[in-house]
C-alpha positions in Angstrom: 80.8 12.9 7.1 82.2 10.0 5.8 79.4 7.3 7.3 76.6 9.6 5.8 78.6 9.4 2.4 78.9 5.5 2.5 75.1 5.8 3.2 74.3 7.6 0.7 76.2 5.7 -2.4 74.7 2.6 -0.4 71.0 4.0 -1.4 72.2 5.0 -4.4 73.5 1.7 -5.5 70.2 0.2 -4.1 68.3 2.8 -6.2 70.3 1.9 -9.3 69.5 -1.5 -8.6 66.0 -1.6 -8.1 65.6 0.6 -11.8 67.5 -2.3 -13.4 65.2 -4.7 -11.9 62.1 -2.8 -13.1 63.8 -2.4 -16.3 64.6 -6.4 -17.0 61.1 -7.3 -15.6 59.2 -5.0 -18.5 62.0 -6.0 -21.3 61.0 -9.6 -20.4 56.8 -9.2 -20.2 56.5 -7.6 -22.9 59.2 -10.4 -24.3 57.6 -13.0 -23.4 53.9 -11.5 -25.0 55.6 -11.5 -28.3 56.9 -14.9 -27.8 53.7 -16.6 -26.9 50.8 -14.5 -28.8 50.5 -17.0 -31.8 51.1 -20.0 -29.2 47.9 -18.0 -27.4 45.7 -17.0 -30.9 46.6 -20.6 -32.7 45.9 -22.4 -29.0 42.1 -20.5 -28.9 41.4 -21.5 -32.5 42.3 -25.3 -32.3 40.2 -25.2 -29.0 37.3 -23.6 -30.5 36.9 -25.7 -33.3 35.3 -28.6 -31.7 35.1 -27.8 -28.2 37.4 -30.5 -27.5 40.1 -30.9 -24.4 41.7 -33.8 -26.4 41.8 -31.6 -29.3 44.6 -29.4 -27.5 45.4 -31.8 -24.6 49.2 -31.7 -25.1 49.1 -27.5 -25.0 47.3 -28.1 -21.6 48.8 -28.1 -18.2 48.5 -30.6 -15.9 46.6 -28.6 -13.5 44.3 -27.6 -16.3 43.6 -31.2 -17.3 42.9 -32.0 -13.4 40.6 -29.0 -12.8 38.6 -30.2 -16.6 38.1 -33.4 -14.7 35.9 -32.1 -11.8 32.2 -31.9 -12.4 32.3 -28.3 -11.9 35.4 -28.1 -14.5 33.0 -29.9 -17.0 30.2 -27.8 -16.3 32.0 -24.3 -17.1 34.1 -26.3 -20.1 30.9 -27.2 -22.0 29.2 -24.1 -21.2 32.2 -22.8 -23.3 30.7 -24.7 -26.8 27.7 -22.7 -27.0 30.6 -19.5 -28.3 30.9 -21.6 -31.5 34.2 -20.9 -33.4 37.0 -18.5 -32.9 36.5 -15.8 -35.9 38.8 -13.2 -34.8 41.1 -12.2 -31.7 42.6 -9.1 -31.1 44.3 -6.5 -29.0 46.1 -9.1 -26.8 47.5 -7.2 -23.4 49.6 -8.7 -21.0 49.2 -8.9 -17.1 50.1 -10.7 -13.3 53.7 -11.4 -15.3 55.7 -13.4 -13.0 59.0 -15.0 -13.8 61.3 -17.6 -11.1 62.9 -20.2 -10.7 60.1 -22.8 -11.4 59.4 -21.0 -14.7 56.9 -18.0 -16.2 53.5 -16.9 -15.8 51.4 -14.5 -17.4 47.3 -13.9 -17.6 46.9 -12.7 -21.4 43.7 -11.0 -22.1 42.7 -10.7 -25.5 39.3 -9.6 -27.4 37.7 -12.6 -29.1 34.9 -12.1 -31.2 33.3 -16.0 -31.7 30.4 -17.3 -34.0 28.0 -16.8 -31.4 29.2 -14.1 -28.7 32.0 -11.1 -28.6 33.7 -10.0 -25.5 37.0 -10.8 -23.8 38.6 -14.0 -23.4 41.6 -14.5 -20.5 44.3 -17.4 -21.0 46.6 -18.2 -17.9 50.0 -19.2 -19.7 52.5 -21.3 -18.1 56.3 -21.7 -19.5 58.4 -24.2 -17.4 61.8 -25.3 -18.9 60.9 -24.3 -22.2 57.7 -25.7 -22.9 54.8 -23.2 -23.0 51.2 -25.0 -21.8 47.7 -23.2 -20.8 46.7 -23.5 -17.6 43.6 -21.9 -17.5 41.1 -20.7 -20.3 37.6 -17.9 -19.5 35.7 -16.3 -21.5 33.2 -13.0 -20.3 30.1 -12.2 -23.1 28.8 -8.4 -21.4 26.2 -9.1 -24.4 25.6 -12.9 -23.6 25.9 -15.6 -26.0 23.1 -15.0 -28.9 21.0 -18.3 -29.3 22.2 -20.2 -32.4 19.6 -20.6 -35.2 18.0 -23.8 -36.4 16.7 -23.7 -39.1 13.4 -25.9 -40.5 12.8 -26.7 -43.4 9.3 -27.9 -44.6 
């Protein structure tokens, strides 16, 4: 009797345990959302002004910069110019949260509505000893990106 009761305040410690876990690990997503969302909005604007890396180079990861300087990293990069400017980002949700030793990461998907295209854009954030950096920037148009207009004059 005794061994089944040490077993069973053993699971029940475990179980307490594991809630507390779950517990810290939402308080500190949805933590570190709040923290970063104007890091994130401000980060997507300053980018989409010029369509510049260097623009936002010290908000960048060193990964990021390494992967921008690959011909295919160009490619997708300058693809990116034909959105125009950021006009208006939205609903910003939260997911893939991880937090260790080596710091946090989280994939924050937010709607972005640009000069040229709407749909959702995705931002890989990195925070290592206290410094918050982007390591990885998408963007997915379900409508495409409409054709800017030149205009002629005669």
């Amino acid at each position: 009797m005794r061994i089944l009761k040490g077993i069973l305040s053993t699971i029940g410690i475990l179980f307490l345990g594991i809630i507390c876990f779950v517990v810290y690990l939402s308080y500190s997503s949805s933590h570190f959302l709040k923290e970063n969302r104007e890091f994130i909005n401000q980060f997507s604007y300053d980018l989409s002004e010029n369509w510049r890396a260097s623009d936002v180079h010290s908000r960048l990861s060193n990964e990021f910069i390494q992967s921008l300087d690959t011909p295919a990293g160009q490619f997708s990069f300058n693809q990116l110019k034909a959105l125009g400017s950021l006009e208006d980002a939205s609903d910003f949700e939260l997911s893939n949260y991880y937090s260790g030793t080596d710091g946090k990461t989280a994939v924050v998907t937010f709607k972005a509505t640009f000069e040229n295209a709407k749909g959702v854009a995705t931002v890989t954030v990195v925070e290592r000893e206290g410094k918050v950096l982007i390591q990885g920037f998408h963007f997915s148009a379900p409508d495409g990106i409409r054709p800017t207009s030149t205009k002629h004059e005669a």
